[in-house]
C-alpha positions in Angstrom: 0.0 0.0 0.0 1.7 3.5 -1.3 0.8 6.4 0.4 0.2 10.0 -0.8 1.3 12.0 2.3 4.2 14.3 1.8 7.4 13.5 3.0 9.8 15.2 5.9 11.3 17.8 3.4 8.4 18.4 1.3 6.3 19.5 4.5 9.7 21.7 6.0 10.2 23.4 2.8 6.2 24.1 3.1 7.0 25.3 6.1 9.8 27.0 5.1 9.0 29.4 2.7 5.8 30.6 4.2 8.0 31.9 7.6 11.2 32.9 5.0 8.0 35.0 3.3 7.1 36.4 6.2 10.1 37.0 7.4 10.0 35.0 11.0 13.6 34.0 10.3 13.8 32.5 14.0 11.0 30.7 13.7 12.4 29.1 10.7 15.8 28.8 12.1 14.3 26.1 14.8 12.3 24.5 12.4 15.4 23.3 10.6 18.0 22.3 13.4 16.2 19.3 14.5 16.2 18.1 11.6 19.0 15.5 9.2 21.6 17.0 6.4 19.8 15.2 4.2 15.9 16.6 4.6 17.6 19.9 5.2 19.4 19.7 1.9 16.0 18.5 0.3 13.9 21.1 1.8 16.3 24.3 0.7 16.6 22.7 -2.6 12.7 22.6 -3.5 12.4 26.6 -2.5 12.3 29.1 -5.2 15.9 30.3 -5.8 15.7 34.0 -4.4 14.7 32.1 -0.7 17.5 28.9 -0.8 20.5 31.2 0.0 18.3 33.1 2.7 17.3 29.5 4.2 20.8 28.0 4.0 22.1 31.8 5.9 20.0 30.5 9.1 21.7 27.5 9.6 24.5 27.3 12.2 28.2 26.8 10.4 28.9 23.0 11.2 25.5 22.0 10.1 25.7 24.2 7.1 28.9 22.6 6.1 26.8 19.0 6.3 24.0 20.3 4.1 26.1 21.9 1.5 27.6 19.1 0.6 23.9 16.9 0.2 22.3 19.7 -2.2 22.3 18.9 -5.6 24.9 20.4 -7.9 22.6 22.9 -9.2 21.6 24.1 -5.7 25.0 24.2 -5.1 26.3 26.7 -7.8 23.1 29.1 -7.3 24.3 29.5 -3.8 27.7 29.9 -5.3 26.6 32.9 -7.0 24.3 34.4 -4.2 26.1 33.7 -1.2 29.3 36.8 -0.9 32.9 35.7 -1.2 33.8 35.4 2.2 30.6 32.9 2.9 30.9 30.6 -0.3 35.0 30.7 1.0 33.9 29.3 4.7 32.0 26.4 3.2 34.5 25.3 0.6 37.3 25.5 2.5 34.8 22.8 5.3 34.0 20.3 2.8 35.0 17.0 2.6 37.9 17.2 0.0 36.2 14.6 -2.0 32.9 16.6 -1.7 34.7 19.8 -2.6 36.5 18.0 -6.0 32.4 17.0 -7.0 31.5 20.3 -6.7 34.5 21.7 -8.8 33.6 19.2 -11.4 30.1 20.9 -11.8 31.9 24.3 -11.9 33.1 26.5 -15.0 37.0 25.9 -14.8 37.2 29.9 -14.1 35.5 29.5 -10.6 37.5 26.3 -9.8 41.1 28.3 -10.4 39.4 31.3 -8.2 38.4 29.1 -5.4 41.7 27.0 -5.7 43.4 30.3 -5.1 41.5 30.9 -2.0 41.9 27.8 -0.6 44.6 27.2 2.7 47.5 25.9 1.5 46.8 22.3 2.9 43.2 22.3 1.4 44.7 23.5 -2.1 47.3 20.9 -2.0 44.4 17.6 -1.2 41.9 19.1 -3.8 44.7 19.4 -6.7 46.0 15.9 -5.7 42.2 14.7 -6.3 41.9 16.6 -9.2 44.9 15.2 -10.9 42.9 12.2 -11.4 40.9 11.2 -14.1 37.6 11.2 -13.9 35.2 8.4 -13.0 38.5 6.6 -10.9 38.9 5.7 -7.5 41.7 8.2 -7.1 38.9 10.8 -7.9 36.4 9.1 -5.7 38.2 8.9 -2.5 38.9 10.7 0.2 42.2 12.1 1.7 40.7 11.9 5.5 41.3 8.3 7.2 43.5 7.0 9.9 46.9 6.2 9.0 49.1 4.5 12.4 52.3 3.0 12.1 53.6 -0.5 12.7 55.9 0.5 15.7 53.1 2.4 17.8 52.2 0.7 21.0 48.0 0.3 20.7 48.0 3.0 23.5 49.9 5.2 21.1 47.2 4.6 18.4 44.1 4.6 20.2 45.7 8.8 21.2 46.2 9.1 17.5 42.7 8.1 17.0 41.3 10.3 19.4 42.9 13.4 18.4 42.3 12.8 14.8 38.9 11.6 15.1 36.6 14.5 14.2 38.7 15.4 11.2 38.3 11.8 9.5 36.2 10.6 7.4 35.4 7.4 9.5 37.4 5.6 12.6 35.9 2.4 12.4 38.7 1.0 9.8 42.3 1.8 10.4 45.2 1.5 8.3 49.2 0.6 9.1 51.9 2.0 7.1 55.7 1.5 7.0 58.1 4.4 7.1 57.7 5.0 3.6 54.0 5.0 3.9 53.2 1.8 1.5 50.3 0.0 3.1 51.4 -2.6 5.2 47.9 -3.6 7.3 44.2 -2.9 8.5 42.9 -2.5 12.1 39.2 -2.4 13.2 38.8 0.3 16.3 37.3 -3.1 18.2 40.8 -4.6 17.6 43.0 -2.0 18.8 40.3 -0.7 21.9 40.6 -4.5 23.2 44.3 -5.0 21.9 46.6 -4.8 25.4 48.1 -1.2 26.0 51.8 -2.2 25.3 51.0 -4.7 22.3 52.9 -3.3 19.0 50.2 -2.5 16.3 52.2 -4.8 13.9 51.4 -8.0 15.9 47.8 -6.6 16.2 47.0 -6.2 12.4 46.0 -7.9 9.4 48.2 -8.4 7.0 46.0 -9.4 3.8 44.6 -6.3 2.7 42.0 -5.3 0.1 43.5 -2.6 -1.5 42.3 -0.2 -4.8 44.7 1.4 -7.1 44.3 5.1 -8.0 43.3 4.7 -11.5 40.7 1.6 -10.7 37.3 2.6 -12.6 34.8 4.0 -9.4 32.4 1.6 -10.7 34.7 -1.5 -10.0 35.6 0.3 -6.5 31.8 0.0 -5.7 31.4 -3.7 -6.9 34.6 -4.3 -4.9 33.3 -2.7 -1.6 30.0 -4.9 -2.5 31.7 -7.5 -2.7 33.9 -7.9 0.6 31.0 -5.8 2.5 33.2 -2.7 4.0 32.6 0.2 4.9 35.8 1.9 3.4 38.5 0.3 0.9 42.2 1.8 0.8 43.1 3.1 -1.9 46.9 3.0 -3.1 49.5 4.8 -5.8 51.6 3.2 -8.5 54.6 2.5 -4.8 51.9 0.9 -3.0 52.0 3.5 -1.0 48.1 4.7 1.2 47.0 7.9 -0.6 43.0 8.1 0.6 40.3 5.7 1.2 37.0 5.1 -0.4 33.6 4.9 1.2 30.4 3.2 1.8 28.3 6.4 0.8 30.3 7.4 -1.9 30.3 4.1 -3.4 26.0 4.3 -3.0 26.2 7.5 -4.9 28.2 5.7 -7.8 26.1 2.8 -7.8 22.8 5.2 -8.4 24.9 7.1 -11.1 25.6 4.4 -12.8 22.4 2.6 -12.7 20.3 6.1 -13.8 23.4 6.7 -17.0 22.4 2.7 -18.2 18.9 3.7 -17.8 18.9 6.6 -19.6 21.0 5.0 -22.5 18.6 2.1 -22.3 15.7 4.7 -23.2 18.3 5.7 -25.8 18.6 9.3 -24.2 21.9 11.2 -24.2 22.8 12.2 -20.4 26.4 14.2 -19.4 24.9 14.2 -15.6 21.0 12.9 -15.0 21.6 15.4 -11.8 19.8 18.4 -13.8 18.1 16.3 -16.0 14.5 17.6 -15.0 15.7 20.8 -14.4 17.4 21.8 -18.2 15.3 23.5 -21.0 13.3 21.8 -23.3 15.5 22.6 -26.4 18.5 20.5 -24.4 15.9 18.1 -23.9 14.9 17.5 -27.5 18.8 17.6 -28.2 19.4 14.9 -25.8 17.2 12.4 -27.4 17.2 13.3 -30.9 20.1 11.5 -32.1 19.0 8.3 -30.9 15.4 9.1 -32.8 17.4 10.2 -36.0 19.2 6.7 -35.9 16.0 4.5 -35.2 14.2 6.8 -37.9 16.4 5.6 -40.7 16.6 2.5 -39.7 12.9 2.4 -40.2 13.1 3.0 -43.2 15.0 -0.1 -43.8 10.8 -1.8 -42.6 8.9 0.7 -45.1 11.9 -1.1 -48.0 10.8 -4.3 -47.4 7.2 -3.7 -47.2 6.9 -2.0 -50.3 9.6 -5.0 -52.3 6.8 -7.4 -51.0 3.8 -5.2 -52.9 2.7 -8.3 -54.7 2.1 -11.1 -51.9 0.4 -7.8 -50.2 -1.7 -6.7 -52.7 -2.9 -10.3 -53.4 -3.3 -11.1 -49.8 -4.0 -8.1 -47.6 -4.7 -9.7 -44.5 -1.3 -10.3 -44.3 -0.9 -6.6 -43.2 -2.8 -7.1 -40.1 -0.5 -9.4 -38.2 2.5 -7.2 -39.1 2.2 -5.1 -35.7 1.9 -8.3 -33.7 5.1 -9.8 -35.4 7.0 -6.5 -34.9 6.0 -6.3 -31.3 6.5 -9.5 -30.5 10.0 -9.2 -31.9 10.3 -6.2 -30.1 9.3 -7.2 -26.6 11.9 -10.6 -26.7 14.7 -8.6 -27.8 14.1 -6.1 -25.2 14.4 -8.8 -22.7 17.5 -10.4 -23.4 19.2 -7.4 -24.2 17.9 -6.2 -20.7 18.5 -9.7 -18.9 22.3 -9.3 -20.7 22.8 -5.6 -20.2 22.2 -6.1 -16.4 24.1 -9.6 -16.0 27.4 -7.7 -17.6 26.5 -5.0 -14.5 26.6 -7.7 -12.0 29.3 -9.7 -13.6 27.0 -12.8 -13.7 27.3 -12.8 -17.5 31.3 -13.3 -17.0 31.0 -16.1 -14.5 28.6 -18.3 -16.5 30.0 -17.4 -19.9 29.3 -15.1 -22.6 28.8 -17.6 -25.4 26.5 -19.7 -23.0 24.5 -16.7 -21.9 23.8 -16.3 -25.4 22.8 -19.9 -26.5 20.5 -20.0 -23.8 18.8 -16.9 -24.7 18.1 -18.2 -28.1 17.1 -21.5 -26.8 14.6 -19.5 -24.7 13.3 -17.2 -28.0 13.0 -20.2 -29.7 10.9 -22.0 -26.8 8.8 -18.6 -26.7 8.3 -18.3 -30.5 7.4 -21.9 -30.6 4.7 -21.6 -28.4 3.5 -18.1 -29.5 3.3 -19.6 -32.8 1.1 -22.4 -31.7 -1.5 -20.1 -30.4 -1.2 -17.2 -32.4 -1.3 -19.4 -35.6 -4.6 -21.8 -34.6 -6.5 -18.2 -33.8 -5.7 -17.4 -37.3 -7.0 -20.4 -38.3 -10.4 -20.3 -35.9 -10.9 -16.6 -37.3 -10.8 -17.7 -41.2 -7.7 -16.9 -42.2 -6.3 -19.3 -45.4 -4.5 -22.0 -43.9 -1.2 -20.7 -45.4 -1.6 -17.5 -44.1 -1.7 -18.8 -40.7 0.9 -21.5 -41.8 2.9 -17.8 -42.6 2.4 -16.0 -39.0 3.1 -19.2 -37.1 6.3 -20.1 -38.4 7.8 -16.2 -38.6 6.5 -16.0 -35.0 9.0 -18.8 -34.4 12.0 -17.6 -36.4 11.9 -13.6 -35.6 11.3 -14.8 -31.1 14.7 -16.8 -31.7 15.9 -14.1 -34.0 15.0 -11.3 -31.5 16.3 -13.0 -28.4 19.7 -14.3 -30.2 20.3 -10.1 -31.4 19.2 -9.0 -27.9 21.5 -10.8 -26.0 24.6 -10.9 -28.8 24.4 -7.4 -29.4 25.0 -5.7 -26.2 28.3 -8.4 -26.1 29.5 -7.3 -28.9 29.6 -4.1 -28.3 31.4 -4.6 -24.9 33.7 -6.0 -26.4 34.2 -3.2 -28.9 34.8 -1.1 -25.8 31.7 0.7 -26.1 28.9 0.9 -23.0 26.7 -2.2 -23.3 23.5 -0.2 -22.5 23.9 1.8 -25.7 22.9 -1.7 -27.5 19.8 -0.3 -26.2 16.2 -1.6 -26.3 15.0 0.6 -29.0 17.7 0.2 -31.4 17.3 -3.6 -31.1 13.8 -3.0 -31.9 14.6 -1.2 -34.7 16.4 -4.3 -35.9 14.4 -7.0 -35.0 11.3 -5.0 -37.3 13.4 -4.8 -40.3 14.4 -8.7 -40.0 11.1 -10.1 -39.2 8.8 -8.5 -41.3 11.3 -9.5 -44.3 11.5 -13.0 -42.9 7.4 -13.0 -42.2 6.4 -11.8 -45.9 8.8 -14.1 -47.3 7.8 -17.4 -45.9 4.3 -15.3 -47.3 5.5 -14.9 -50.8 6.5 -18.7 -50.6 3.3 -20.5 -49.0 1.3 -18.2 -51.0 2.3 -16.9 -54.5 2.6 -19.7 -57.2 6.0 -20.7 -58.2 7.7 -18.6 -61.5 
């Protein structure tokens, strides 16, 4: 059972801008501290722009600091531009510095260099570091606050470091050991080295096999690999080995999502550079973003409207053969949606690579072929029952067969193939697919036509 109530940061920004309106600024200033980063963020995002700056101006610095960094991008640069230097300074310089290098990526490379400038030394030197990184890596992902003790410190001497360290870290919960020239040498939970004895030397009290990312590791393999052992943070090494940052559980949520929405929208055979601002761009970026896809699938349809007209005299003879044409097509359609879906999805989760592309595909077409068959069946006998000419039912039956195997084979070889050309599977989308399947079974379908029905030459 859904329900239609409004949530927590639909009702506060209600709220919100009716006391921002009316200018009880205290009154709105309680109204928000109770509340989570995240609703906050929410609520200041849904306001009209002229009130988010005033709304994000009540909240105290810490927790302002905390909300910033959960807006969206958008939200993010208008308070940019509204905020004055010395306030949009104050947050920047708080951030996370792998919150901070997300929000340079949204910004025009003019601001970034400004805002570089103004950073403290320290902060200028993390957010370069991160920045040097290519795009869509772990070293871009990660995080430059984390734990680092080394092996000779007594567990007394670490449990210090961690206290003095801990509110500037990202988390405390995992724990990592370096040698004297820094390289990653171990992990330690905090419940390790809180029950380890005072005296004991934090290389006896460490693990030695360590899970470990490289810098230039794609972020999407960082979240699979965090998925996979179920941590909360992975280290993340250079080219020496040596511990340069760490990578999270919530940053690795926020790939996962980006990911997921990028193979949806090219699934929907839509162009996306960040499904952030999606909703919120004008139409004519809109239209731009999906008409190349629709030019492509256009002409390719034209490829259907060819065959149909080389096939004018089984047509013009028979014309009831028109009327199953949009059942074959669709059919065809549907199946090759679903194994290109079942595919795109199994190369996602790395299933397809443990049971084996060629068998993934094999079984795909064994299971068009077992759908067609029985389509065929059914389809053909109501052909039949309705008065069709037994040929002409002979002709839907048996292309309902060959365009299901067709549909599913091309569905789930496709999206391989391009994978293996280097290119994103999800561009094999389900529309494009489509596209082919039509062309192919509506020559196959009034061919098998032209032979069951026109009289041999």
């Amino acid at each position: 059972m859904t329900s239609n109530r409004p949530s927590v940061s639909e009702q506060v920004a209600q709220q919100l801008a009716v006391l921002l309106r009316d200018g009880s600024y205290d009154r709105a200033k309680h109204l928000l501290e109770p509340l989570q980063p995240v609703d906050i963020a929410e609520a200041i995002g849904t306001l009209p722009t002229a009130q988010q700056a005033l709304g994000f101006r009540l909240l105290p610095k810490d927790l302002a600091i905390e909300v910033y960094e959960d807006l969206e991008p958008l939200v993010q640069q208008t308070l940019l531009e509204t905020l004055r230097s010395n306030e949009v300074l104050e947050v920047v310089e708080q951030m996370a510095p792998d919150d901070r290098v997300r929000l340079f990526d949204e910004l025009p490379a003019k601001v970034v260099r400004r805002l570089l400038q103004q950073l403290s030394p320290e902060e200028r030197r993390v957010t370069a570091q991160l920045l040097g990184y290519a795009p869509g890596t772990a070293g871009r992902l990660m995080t430059t606050e984390f734990i680092a003790l080394k092996q000779q410190q007594t567990a007394a001497e670490a449990l210090n470091v961690v206290r003095r360290r801990a509110r500037e870290t990202e988390t405390v919960y995992a724990l990592y050991v370096t040698d004297g020239f820094s390289r990653l040498t171990g992990t330690l939970s905090l419940r390790e080295l809180v029950t380890a004895e005072p005296e004991l030397l934090v290389a006896e009290a460490m693990t030695r096999e360590v899970v470990s990312l490289t810098t230039e590791v794609d972020q999407e393999e960082a979240a699979r690999w965090i998925q996979r052992y179920d941590f909360l943070a992975l280290p993340v090494v250079d080219r020496e080995a040596r511990l340069v940052g760490i990578v999270t559980v919530d940053d690795v949520i926020d790939v996962i999502e980006q990911e997921a929405t990028e193979d949806l929208y090219a699934a929907g055979g839509i162009q996306t550079t960040d499904e952030d601002d999606y909703f919120q761009i004008n139409l004519l970026q809109v239209a731009r973003r999906r008409l190349v896809w629709l030019l492509v699938l256009l002409l390719a349809n034209v490829g259907t409207a060819s065959v149909i007209a080389a096939q004018g005299a089984v047509l013009s003879q028979y014309v009831s053969l028109a009327a199953f044409i949009p059942l074959l097509i669709g059919t065809g359609g549907n199946v090759g949606a679903q194994s290109s879906t079942v595919v795109i999805r199994g190369l996602s989760t790395r299933r397809i690579q443990a049971v084996g592309a060629w068998q993934s595909v094999l079984r795909e077409s064994a299971a068009g072929a077992l759908l067609g068959l029985l389509l065929s069946v059914i389809v053909g006998l109501v052909a039949w029952v309705l008065g069709y000419p037994q040929q002409v039912a002979l002709a839907v039956g048996g292309s309902l067969l060959a365009i299901a195997t067709m549909a599913a084979t091309a569905g789930s070889l496709l999206p391989l193939l391009f994978r293996r050309l280097g290119f994103d599977p999800a561009l094999m989308s389900a529309p494009f697919i489509t596209t082919v399947v039509d062309v192919a079974g509506v020559f196959v379908y009034l061919q098998l036509a032209s032979r069951l029905l026109l009289p041999v030459a």
